[in-house]
C-alpha positions in Angstrom: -2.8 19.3 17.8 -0.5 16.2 17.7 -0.7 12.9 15.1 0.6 9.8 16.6 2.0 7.0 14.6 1.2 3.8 16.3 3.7 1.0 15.7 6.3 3.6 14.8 9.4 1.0 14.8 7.9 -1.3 12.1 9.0 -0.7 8.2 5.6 1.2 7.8 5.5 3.2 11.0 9.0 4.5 9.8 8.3 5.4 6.3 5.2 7.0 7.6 7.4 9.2 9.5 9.9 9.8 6.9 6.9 11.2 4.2 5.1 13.0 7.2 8.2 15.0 7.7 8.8 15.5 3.5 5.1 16.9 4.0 6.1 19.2 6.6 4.8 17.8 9.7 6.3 19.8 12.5 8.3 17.4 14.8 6.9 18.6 17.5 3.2 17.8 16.4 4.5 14.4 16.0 4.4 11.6 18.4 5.9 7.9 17.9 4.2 5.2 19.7 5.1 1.4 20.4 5.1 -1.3 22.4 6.9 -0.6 25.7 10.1 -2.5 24.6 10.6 -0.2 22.2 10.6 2.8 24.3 13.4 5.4 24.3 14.4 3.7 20.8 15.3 6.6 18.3 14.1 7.4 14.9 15.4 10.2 12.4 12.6 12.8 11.4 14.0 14.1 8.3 17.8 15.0 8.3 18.2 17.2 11.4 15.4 15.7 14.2 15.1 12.5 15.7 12.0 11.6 17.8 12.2 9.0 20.5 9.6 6.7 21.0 6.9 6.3 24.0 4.8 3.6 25.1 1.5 3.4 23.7 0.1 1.6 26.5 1.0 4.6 28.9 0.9 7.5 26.7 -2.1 10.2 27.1 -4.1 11.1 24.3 -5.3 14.2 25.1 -3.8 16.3 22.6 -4.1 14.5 19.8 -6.2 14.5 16.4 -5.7 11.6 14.6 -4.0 8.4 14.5 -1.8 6.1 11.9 -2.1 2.8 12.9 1.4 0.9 11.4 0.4 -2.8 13.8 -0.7 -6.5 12.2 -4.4 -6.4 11.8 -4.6 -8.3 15.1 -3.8 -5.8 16.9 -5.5 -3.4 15.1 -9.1 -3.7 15.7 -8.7 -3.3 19.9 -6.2 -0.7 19.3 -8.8 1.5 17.0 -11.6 1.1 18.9 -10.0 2.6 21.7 -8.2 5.2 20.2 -11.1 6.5 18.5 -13.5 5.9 21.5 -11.3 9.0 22.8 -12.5 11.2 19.7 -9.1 10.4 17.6 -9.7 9.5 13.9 -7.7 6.5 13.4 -6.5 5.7 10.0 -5.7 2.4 9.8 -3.1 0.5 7.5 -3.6 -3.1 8.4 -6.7 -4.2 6.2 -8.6 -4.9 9.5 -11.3 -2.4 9.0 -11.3 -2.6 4.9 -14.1 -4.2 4.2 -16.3 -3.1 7.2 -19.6 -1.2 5.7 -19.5 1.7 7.4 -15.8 2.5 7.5 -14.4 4.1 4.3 -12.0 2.8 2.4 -9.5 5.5 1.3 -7.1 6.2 -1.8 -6.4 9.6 -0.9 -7.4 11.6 -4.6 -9.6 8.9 -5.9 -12.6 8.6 -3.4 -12.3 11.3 -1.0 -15.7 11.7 -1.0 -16.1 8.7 1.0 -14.5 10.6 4.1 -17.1 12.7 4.6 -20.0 10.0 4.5 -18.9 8.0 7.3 -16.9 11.0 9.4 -18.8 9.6 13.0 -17.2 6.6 13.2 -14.0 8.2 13.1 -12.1 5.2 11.3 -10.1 5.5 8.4 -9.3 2.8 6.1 -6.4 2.9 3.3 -6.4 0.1 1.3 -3.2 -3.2 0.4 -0.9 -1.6 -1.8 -2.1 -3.8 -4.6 -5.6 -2.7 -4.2 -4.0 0.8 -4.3 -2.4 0.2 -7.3 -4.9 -1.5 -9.4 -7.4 1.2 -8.3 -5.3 3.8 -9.4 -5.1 2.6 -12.5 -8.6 1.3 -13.5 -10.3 4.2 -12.5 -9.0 6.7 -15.1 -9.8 3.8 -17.5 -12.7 3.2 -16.0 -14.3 6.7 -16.3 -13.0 7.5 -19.7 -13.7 3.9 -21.5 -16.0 2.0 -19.5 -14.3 -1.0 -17.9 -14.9 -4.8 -18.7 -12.9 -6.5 -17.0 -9.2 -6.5 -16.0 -6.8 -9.0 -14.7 -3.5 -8.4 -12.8 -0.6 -10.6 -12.0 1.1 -9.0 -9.2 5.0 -9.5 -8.6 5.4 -8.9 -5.2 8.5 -8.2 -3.0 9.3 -9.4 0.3 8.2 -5.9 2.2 4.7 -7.3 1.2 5.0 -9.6 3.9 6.9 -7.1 6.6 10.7 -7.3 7.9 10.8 -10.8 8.6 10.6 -11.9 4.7 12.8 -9.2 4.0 15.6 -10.4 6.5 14.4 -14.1 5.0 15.5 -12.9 1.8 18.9 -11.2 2.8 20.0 -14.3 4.9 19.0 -16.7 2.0 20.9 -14.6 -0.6 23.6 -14.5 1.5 23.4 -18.2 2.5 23.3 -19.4 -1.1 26.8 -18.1 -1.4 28.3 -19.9 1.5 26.7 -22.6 1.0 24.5 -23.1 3.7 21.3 -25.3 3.8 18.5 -23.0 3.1 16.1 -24.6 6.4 18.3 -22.2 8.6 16.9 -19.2 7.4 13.6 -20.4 6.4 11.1 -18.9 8.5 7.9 -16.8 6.4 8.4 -18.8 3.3 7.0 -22.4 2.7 9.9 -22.4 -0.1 13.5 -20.4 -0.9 12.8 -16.9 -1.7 16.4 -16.3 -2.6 16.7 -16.8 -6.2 13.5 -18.1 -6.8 10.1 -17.2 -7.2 6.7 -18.7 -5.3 3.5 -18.3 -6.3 2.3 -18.2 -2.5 2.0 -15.4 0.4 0.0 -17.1 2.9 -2.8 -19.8 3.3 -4.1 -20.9 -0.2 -8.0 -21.8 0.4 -9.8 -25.2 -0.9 -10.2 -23.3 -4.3 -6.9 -22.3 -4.7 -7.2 -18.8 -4.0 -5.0 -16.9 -1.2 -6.7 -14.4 0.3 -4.8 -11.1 -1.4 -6.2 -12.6 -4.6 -10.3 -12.5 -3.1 -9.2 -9.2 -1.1 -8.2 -7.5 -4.3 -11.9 -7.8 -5.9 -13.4 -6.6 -2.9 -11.3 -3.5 -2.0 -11.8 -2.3 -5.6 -15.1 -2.7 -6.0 -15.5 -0.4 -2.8 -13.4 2.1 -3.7 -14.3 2.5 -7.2 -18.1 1.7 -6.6 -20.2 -0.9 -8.7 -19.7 -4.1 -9.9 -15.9 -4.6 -10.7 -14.6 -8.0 -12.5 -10.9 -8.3 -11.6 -9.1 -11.3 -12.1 -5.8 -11.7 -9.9 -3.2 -14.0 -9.6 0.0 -13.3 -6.7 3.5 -14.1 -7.2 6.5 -13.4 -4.3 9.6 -12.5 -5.7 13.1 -11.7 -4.3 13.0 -7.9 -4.3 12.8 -5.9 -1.0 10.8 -2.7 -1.5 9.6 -2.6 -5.0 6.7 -4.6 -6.7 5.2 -4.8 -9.6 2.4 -5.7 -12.0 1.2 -7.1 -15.8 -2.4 -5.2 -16.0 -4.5 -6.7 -19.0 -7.9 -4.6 -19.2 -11.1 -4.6 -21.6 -13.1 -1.6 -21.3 -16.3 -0.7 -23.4 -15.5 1.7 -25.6 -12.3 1.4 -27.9 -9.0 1.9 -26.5 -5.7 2.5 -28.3 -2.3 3.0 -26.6 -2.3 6.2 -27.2 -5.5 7.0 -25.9 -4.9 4.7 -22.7 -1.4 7.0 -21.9 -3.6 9.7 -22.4 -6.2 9.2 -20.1 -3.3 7.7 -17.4 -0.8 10.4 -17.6 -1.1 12.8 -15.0 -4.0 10.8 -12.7 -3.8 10.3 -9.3 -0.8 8.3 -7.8 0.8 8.0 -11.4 3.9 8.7 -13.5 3.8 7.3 -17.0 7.0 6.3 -18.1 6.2 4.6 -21.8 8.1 4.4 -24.3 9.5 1.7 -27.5 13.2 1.7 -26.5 15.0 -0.4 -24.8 15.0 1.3 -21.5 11.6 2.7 -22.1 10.4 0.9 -18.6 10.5 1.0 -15.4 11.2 -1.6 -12.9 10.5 -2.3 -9.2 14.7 -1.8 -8.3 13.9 2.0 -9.7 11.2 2.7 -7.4 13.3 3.3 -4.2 11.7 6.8 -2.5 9.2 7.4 -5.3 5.8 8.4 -4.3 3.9 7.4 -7.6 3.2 3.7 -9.8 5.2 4.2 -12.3 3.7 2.4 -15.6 5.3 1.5 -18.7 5.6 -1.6 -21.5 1.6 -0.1 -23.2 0.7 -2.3 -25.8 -2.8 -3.4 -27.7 -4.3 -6.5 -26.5 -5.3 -8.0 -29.8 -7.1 -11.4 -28.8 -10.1 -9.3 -27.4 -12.0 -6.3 -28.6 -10.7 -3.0 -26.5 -8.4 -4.5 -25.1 -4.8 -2.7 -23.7 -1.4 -4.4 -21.3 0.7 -2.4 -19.2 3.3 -2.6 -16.7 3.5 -1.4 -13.5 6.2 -0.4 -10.8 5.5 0.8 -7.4 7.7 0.8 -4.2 5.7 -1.4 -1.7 5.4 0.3 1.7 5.9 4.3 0.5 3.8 4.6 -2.3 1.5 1.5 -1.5 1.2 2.3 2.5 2.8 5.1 3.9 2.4 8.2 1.0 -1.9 7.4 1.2 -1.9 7.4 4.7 -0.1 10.6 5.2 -2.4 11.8 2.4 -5.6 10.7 4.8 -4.1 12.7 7.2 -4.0 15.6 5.9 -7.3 15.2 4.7 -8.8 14.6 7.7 -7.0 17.9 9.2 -8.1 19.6 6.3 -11.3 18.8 7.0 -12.3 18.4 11.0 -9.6 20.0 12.9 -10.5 22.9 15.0 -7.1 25.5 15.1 
């Protein structure tokens, strides 16, 4: 029984590799899959292995149980349809699928119970990191408080918007210092990245929305069922791999710091890290090869009734992309494979 990792030579379809083999994947149940350019190109499988890669386009399926799709949702629809027409599950990371009804949409710990509901179609969803994160969050609050509402203002690093922003940002940064004009490494960004800090990601619509900001509402509400009000506002900053978040949330009932790091502590895909001192918070720089969102900065909201403000921390493509789909994975084993 083999797992394929589909678009295995982008930033995702690495890291999906590297935690698949820190969740003791055998290598040789693994298979990387790309575009034919990439093939023969080599990637390391934990300290000792490295596994080549093969052409998807020629590759035989025959032996294997389930697919991680790592491609731009373009490409991802066609390539899930026919992988799962061949009786794979496909869990897919591109958002393509998200908000189709009969696909589920998966934070693996949170709504597993979804899996089993739509099992036939054999697509997987996992959701944008950001919905990952602020689901992860609101649902402890939401199930031990009630929730109101909640608003988050998302900091987000350049790995948001894949290698190209990130390479953006290292030639800007390096540019500044040699003083070169900024239009020669301008390519993702309407605006410098380097140094700076845009309240863009892509297309804003005629209401000033970008779509992350809508997707957000949506993704939530689906994964954590019922009406959801979440307010969010998107902000790229010149980090790589880690984002991060202000969370301000009202919830029925009364809350208190302490009874907010209470009901966090310990939940799904968090790692409390609160405290008054100085270096009593975590930041996104911190988050390299964590697995968890890391929140810190608790404090009472006091111009509303119930109201509590966090911070939080995540690395972008392990714990928002990679760590949940490896997650589904296993799930899915867990739950259909025949050995």
């Amino acid at each position: 029984m083999k797992i394929a990792v589909i678009g295995a030579d982008s930033v995702e379809g690495r890291e999906v590799l590297n935690v698949m083999e820190q969740h003791a994947f055998p290598k040789d149940d693994v298979v990387a899959l790309d575009k034919r350019e990439f093939t023969g190109r080599e990637i390391s499988y934990g300290e000792d292995h490295i596994i080549k890669i093969k052409a998807f386009n020629d590759f035989d399926f025959k032996d294997v149980f389930a697919a991680v799709l790592t491609v731009p949702s373009s490409e991802a629809k066609k390539i899930a349809t026919e992988v799962s027409a061949k009786g794979i599950y496909v869990v897919d990371t591109s958002g393509a699928f998200a908000l189709e009804p009969d696909v589920p949409l998966l934070t693996a710990g949170l709504n597993d119970e979804a899996l089993m509901k739509y099992a036939k179609k054999k697509i997987v969803a996992s959701p944008a990191f950001y919905s990952l994160m602020a689901a992860s969050i609101l649902k402890p609050i939401k199930d031990k408080f009630g929730l109101v509402r909640a608003s988050f203002t998302f900091m987000l690093g350049t790995a948001a918007l894949g290698k190209e922003a990130m390479d953006e940002l290292f030639h800007q940064t390096k540019g500044v210092f040699m003083n070169e004009d900024i239009t020669h490494h301008k390519v993702v960004y309407p605006k410098q990245i380097a140094f700076n800090v845009i309240p863009f990601l892509t297309d804003i619509d005629k209401y000033g929305f970008l779509p992350q900001e809508k997707n957000l509402a949506f993704e939530a509400e689906k994964i954590l069922g019922g009406d959801v009000k979440i307010n969010a506002n998107m902000v790229s900053v010149p980090t790589f791999f880690g984002s991060c978040a202000y969370v301000n949330i009202q919830t029925e009932k009364a809350i208190s710091v302490a009874t907010a790091v209470d009901a966090l502590d310990g939940a799904e895909n968090i790692t409390v890290f609160n405290s008054t001192s100085e270096e009593g918070y975590a930041t996104p720089a911190e988050m390299a090869g964590e697995d968890n969102i890391f929140l810190s900065r608790f404090k009472k909201d006091n111009s509303v009734t119930n109201g509590i403000n966090l911070f939080a921390s995540m690395e972008t493509v392990r714990a928002g992309v990679a760590v949940n789909a490896v997650k589904i994975t296993e799930n899915l084993v867990d739950k259909f494979a025949v050995i």
